[in-house]
C-alpha positions in Angstrom: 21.0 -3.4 -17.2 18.7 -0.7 -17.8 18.5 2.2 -14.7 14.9 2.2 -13.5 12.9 4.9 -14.9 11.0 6.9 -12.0 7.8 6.6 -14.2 8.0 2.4 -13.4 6.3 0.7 -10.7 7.2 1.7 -7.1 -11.6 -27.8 -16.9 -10.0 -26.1 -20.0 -11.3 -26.5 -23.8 -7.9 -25.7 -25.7 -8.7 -24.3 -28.9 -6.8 -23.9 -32.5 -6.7 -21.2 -34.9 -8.5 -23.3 -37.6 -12.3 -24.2 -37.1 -13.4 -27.4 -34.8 -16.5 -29.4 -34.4 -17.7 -29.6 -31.1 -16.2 -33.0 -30.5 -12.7 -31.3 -31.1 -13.5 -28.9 -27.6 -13.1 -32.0 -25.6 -9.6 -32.3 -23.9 -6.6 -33.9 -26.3 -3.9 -35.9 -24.6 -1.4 -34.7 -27.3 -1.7 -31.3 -26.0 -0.6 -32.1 -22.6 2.9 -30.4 -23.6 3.0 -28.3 -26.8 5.7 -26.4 -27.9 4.9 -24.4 -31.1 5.8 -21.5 -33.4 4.3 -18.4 -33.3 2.0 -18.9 -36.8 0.4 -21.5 -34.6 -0.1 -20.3 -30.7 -3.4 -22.1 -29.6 -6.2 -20.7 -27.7 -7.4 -21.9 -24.8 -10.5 -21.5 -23.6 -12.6 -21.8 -20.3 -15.9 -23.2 -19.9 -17.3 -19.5 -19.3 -15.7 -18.3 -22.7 -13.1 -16.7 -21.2 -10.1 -17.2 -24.2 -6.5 -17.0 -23.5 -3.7 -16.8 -26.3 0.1 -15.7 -26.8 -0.1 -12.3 -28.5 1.2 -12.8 -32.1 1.4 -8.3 -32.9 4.8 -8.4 -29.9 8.0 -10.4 -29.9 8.2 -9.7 -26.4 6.1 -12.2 -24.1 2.4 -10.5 -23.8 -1.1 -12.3 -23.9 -4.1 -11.8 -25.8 -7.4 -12.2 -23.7 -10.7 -12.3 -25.2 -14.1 -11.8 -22.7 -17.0 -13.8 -24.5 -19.4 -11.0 -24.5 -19.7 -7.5 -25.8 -18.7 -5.9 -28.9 -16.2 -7.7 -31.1 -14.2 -4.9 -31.6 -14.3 -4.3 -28.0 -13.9 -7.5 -26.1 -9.6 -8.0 -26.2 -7.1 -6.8 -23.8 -3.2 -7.3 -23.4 -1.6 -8.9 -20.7 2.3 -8.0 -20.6 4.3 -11.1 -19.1 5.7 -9.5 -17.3 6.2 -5.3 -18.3 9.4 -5.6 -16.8 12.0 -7.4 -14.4 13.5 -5.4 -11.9 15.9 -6.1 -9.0 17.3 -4.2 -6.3 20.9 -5.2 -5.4 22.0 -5.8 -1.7 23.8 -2.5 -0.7 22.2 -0.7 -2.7 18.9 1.9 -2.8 18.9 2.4 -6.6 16.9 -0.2 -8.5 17.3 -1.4 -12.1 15.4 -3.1 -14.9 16.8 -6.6 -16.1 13.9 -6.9 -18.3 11.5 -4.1 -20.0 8.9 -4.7 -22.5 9.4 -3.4 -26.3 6.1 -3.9 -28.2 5.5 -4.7 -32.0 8.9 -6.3 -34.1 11.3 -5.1 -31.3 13.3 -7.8 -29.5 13.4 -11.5 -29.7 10.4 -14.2 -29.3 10.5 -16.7 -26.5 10.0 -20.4 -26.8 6.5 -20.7 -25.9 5.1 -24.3 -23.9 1.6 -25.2 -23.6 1.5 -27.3 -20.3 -2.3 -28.7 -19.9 -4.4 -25.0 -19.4 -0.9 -23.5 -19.3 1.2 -21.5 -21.3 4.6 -20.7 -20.1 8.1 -19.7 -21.2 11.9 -19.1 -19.9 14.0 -16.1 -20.2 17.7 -15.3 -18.8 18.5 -12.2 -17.6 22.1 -11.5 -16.4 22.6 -14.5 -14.6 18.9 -14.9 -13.9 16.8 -18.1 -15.0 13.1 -16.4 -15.2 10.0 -18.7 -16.1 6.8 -17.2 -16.3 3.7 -19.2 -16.0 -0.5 -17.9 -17.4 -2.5 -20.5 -15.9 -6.2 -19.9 -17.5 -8.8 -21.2 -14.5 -12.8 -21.7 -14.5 -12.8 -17.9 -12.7 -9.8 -16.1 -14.3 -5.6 -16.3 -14.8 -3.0 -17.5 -12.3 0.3 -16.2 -13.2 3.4 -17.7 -11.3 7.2 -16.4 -11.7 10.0 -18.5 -10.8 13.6 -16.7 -10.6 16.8 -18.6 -10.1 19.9 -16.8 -9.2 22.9 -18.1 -10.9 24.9 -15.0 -10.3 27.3 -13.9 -7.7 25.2 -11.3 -6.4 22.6 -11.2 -3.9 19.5 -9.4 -4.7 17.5 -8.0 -1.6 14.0 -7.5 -4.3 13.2 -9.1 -7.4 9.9 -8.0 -8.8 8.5 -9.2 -12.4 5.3 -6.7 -13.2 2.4 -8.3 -14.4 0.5 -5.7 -17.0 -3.0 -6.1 -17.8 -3.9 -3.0 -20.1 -7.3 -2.5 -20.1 -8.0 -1.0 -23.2 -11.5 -3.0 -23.8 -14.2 -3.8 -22.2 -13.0 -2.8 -18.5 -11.4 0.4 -20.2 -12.0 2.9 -17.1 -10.2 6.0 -17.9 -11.3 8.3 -15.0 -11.8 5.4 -12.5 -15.7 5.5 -12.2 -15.5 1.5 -12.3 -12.6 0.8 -10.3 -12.6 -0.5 -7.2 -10.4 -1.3 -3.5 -11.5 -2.8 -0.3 -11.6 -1.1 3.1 -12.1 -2.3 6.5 -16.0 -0.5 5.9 -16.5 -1.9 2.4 -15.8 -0.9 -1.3 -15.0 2.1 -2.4 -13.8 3.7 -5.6 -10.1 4.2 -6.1 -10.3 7.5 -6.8 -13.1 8.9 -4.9 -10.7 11.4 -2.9 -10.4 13.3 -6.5 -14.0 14.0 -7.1 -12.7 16.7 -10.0 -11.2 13.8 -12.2 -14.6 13.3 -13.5 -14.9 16.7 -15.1 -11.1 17.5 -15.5 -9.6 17.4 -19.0 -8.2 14.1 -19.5 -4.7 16.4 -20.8 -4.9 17.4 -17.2 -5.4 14.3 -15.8 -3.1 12.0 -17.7 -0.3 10.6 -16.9 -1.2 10.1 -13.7 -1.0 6.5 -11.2 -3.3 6.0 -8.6 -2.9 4.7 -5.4 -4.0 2.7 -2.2 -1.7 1.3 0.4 -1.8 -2.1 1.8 1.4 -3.8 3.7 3.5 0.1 3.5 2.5 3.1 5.4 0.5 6.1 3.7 3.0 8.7 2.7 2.7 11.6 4.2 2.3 13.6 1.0 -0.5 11.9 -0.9 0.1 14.4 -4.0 3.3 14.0 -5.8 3.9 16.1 -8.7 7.5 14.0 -9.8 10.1 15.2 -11.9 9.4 12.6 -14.4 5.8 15.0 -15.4 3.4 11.9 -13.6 1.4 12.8 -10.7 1.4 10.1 -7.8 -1.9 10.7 -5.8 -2.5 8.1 -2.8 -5.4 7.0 -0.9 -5.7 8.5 2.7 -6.8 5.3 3.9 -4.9 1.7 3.4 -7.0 -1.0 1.7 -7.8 -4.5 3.7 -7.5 -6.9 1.2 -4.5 -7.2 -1.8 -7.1 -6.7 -4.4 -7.9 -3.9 -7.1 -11.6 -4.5 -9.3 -12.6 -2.9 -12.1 -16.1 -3.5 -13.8 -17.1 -3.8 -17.3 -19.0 -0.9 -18.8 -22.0 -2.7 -19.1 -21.3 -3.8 -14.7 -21.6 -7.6 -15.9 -18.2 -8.9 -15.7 -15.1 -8.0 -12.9 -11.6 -8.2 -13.5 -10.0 -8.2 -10.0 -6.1 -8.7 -9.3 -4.6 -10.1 -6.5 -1.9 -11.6 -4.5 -0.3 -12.4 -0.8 1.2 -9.2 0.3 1.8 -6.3 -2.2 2.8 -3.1 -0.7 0.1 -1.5 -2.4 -2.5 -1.7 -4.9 -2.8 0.8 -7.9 -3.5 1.3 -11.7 -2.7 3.9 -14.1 -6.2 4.7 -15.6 -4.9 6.0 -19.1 -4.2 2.2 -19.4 -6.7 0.9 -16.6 -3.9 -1.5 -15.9 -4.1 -3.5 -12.1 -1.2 -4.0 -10.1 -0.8 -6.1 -7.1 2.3 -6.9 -7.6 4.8 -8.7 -4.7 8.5 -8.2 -4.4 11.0 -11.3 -2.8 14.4 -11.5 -1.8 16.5 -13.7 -4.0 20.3 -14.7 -2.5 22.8 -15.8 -4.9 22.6 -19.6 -5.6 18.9 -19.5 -4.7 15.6 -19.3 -6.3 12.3 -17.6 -5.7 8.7 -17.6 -6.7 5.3 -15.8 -6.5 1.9 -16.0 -8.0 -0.8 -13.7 -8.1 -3.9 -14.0 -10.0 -6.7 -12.0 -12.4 -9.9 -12.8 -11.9 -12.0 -12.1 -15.0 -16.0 -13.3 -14.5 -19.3 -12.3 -14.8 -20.0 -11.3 -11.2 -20.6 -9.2 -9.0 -17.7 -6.9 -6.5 -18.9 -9.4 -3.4 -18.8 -12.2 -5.4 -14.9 -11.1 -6.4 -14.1 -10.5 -2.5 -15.6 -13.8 -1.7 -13.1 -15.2 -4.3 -10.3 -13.4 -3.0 -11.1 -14.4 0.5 -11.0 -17.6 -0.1 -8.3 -18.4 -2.9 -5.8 -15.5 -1.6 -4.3 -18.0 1.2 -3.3 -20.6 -1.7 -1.0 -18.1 -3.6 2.6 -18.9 -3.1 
C-alpha cells in the first residue's frame, strides 16, 4: 500500500461511437448489460444532452463528460472513478492509499459493464472487493461505491474520492463561480480571500479551498503545509453537503453532493468538487455510499432545491 501523501484529500438514450438514425436513440433491450472492450465504450446520453462515456486516453477508471452546449473544444471534463482509495486501519492515525490514479498508458484497464444508464466496474485492493457505479440521471451523475472486506483487518474509514476536474466549461480557476451554502444564503467559496482575484496565479496555486460541514472550523484557517499547498478554510461552516460551480457563460451548474461529508472543498487549479463521505468497514463486512453531480442548465436555487430534495435518498 501506498503511504498517504499530505497533498491528498483530508430516461437514457445510450449512444455508439458510430452514427445512428434517430430511431436508433430509442432504448435497446440488448444493452440492458453490456460488457465491451475499450475500442468500443458507448455513450450514453440524457434527454438534456448531457453525454457520459468511459475515458479511452487512461487505463485507470476515469469518465469522459460532455455538456451539450458551448464550444466544442471546450465542452469535456474528466471524472476520476475514483482518484484514489484510502483506508485508515483500526489502531491507527496514519492513513494509506490502497488505490491512486495513474493517468495515460499507466496501470491496467478494468472490465467495464454497462447496466441500463449505468456504467460500472470491480477492482480488488488488498483484500478489498471495490465496485464503482456512474449512474447518468435526467439532472446529472449518481456515483455509488460498494467495498467488501475480505481481509483480516478492520478498517475504522474507507473513503474512495470522486474527482471531477473541471478543466472546461465550469473551469473556475480563482473561484469567482464557485459556490457553498450558509444558513443566510450562497456565498462564494473563496470570498474571505478577496486578493485571489488579483494575485498571480504562481502565488496562488497549489492551493485547496475549504468550508466545513459535519467537523469543527480549525482554529487556524491558513495553513502553509510542509507539502508547499496552502489549506485556507472558511470561517463559517456551510448548511447543506453541497459545492456549485457555474459555467462561464452562468447557464449550466455542476453541484456535488452527498449525506454527511466533513466538509466541502475544491482545488481551483483543477476546479475539482469534493463532497466526499468516509464509512467504517469491519473485517468480513461490507460498505457503501453514493453521492451525486448535478450537471444542468439551471440556476444556484434551482441546484439547492435539487439537493434539498434528492439529498435524503443517498445511501
Amino acid at each position: 500500500m501506498n503511504r498517504l501523501r499530505r497533498d491528498r484529500h483530508p430516461g437514457f438514450i445510450s449512444i455508439w461511437k458510430w452514427p445512428l438514425p434517430l430511431c436508433g436513440f430509442l432504448f435497446v433491450a440488448g444493452l440492458l448489460f453490456t460488457k465491451f472492450s475499450f475500442a468500443h465504450f458507448p455513450e450514453l446520453r440524457n434527454r438534456a444532452g448531457l453525454q457520459m462515456t468511459v475515458d479511452a486516453e487512461d487505463r485507470n477508471p476515469a469518465l469522459l463528460v460532455t455538456v451539450p452546449e458551448g464550444p466544442v473544444n471546450d465542452r469535456s471534463f474528466k471524472i476520476l472513478l475514483p482518484e484514489h482509495v484510502t483506508v485508515r486501519a483500526s489502531g491507527q492515525t496514519e492513513a494509506t492509499h490502497l488505490y491512486l490514479f495513474r493517468p495515460g498508458a499507466q496501470g491496467s484497464r478494468p472490465e467495464w459493464k454497462m447496466v441500463g444508464n449505468t456504467l460500472e466496474y470491480a477492482s480488488d485492493f488488498d483484500g478489498i472487493h471495490f465496485v464503482s457505479h456512474a449512474t447518468l440521471m435526467e439532472d446529472g451523475i449518481l456515483f455509488r461505491y460498494e467495498f467488501v472486506n475480505r481481509s483480516a483487518t478492520d478498517y475504522d474509514m474507507i473513503t474512495a474520492i470522486t474527482d471531477p476536474r473541471f478543466r472546461a466549461v465550469f473551469y473556475d480557476p480563482r473561484l469567482e463561480r464557485t459556490y457553498v451554502h450558509h444558513t443566510d444564503g450562497f456565498d462564494l467559496l473563496g470570498s474571505e480571500t478577496p486578493e485571489r482575484i488579483n494575485m498571480p496565479l504562481g502565488d496562488w496555486f497549489p492551493v485547496r479551498y475549504l468550508a466545513s460541514y459535519s467537523i469543527p472550523v480549525p482554529a487556524e484557517r491558513l495553513q502553509r503545509r510542509d507539502d508547499g499547498i496552502t489549506y485556507r478554510y472558511k470561517s463559517r461552516p456551510v448548511d447543506v453537503p453541497m459545492i456549485a460551480t457555474l459555467s462561464a457563460d452562468r447557464k449550466w451548474v455542476a453541484a456535488s453532493f452527498s449525506r454527511d461529508p466533513g466538509n466541502v472543498w475544491s482545488n481551483p487549479e483543477l476546479t475539482c468538487q469534493h463532497v466526499d463521505p468516509q464509512v467504517v468497514l469491519p473485517h468480513d463486512g461490507h460498505a457503501q455510499y453514493e453521492l451525486k453531480l448535478l450537471i444542468f442548465k439551471g440556476s444556484l436555487e434551482d441546484a439547492l432545491h435539487k439537493v434539498t430534495v434528492q439529498q435524503k435518498t443517498l445511501q
